[in-house]
ROPA-975197 format. One record per residue: residue in three letters; x, y, z of N, C-alpha, C in turn. Coordinates in steps of 0.1 Angstrom, whole numbers, plus 5000, padded with zeros to 4 digits. Atoms other than C-alpha are relative to their C-alpha. Last residue first. Layout:
N
ALAXYZXYZXYZ
...
// end
This chain:
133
UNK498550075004200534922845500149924989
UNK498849935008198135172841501249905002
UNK500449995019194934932846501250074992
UNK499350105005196834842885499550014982
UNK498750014997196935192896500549834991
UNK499449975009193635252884501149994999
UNK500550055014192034972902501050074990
UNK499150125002194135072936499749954983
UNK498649915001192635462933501249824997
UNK500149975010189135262931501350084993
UNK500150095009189535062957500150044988
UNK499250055002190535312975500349884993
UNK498749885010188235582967500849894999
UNK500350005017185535292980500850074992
UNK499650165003187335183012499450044985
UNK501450085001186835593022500249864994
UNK499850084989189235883032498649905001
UNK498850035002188936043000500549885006
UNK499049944998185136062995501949994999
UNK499950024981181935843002501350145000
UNK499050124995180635912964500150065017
UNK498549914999179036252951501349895003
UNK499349915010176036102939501150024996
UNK500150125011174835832966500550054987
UNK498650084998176536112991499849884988
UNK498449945007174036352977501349905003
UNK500149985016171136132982501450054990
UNK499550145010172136003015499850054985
UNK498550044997171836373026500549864991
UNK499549915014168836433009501550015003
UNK500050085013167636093029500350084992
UNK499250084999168536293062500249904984
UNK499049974998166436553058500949954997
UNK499549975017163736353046501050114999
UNK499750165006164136223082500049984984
UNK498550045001164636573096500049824994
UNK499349955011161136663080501749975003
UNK500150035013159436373099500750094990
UNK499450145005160536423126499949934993
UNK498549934999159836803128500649884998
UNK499349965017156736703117501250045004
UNK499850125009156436443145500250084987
UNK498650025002157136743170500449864991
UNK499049905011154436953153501649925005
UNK499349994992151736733162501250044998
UNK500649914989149036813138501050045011
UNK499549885000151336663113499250105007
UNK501449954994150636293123501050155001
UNK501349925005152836153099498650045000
UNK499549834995156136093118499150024991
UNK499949904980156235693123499550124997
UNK501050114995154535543084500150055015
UNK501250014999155935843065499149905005
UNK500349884992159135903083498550014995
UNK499749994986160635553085498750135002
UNK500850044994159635533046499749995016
UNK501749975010161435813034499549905007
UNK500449894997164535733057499050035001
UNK500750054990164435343045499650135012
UNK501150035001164835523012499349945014
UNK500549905007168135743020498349934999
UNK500549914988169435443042499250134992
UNK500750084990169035203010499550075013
UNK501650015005170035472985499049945012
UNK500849834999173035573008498649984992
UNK500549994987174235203012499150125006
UNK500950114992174135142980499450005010
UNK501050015008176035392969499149935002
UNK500849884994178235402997499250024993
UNK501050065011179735002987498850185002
UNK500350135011182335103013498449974996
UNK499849965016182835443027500049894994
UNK498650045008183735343063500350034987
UNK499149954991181035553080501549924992
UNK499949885002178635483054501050055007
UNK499450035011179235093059500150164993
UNK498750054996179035113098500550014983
UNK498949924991175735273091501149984999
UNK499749925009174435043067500650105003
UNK499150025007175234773092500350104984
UNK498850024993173734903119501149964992
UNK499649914992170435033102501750015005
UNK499849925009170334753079500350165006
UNK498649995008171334533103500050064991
UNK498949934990168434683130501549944991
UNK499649905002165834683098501150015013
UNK499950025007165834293094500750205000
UNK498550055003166034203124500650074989
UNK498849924987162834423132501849964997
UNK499349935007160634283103501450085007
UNK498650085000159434043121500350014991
UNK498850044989157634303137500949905002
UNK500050124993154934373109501849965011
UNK498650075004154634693102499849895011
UNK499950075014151334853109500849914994
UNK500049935013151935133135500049914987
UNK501249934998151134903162499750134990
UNK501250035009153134653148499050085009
UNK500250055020156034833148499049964999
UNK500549905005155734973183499850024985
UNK501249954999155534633193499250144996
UNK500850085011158434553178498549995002
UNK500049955015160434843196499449884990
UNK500949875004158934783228500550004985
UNK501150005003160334383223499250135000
UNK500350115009163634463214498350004998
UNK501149964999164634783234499349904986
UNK500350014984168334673239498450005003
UNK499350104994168534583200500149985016
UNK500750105001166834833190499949875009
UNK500649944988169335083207498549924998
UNK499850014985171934933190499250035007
UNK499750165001170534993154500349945015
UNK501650064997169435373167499749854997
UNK501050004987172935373175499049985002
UNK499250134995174635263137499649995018
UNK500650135009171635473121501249905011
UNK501350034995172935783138499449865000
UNK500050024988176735713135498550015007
UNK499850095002176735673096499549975019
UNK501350135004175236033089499649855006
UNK501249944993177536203112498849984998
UNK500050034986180535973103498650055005
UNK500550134997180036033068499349985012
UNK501650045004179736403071499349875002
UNK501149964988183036383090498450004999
UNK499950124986184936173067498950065009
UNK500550085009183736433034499849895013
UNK501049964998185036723060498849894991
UNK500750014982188136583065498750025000
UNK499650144994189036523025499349955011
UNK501450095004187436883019499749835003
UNK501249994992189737033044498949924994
// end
């Protein structure tokens, strides 16, 4: 069960980030105007819908997850203090605390690794297979 349940976390992390990337991508110009009305510069957008979509897709398969979990774990943290810190309005703290939510997630997974069922166990299960021979 821990096997399944290591894939599933992925997936549940990996599948947000890989839609909110997609959903950029339909909503191009509002979402770069909502960038630079919060400050960020808007041609920055490319930049966060492959790291979104492609850090995703890489949490969900388990490759390079260290990486990919710091990167989404920090771009978390800053998503939620530049969008979600008007704490008067209680539904931006709520989206702001599920976004450092989500980076205590990436945190543990940048710790604990992707899992069984993951391109990184198996590279790493092939490594030792080929050092004992």
């Amino acid at each position: 069960m821990e096997k399944v349940s290591q894939l599933v976390a992925r997936v549940f992390l990996g599948h947000l980030f890989v839609l909110a990337g997609i959903g950029k991508i339909g909503a191009y110009e509002g979402t770069q105007g909502y960038m630079e009305a919060m400050g960020v510069p808007g041609v920055l957008l490319p930049l966060v819908i492959m790291l979104q979509v492609g850090g995703g897709l890489a949490i969900i398969a388990g490759w390079k997850t260290k990486w990919a979990s710091i990167a989404l774990a920090t771009f978390s943290v800053v998503a939620a203090v530049i969008f979600h810190n008007n704490f008067a309005d209680q539904i931006q703290m709520i989206l702001f605390m599920k976004n450092i939510s989500i980076a205590g997630g990436f945190l543990l997974l940048s710790v604990y690794g992707a899992g069984a069922y993951s391109f990184d166990n198996r590279r790493s299960t092939s490594n030792l297979a080929v050092s004992h021979s």
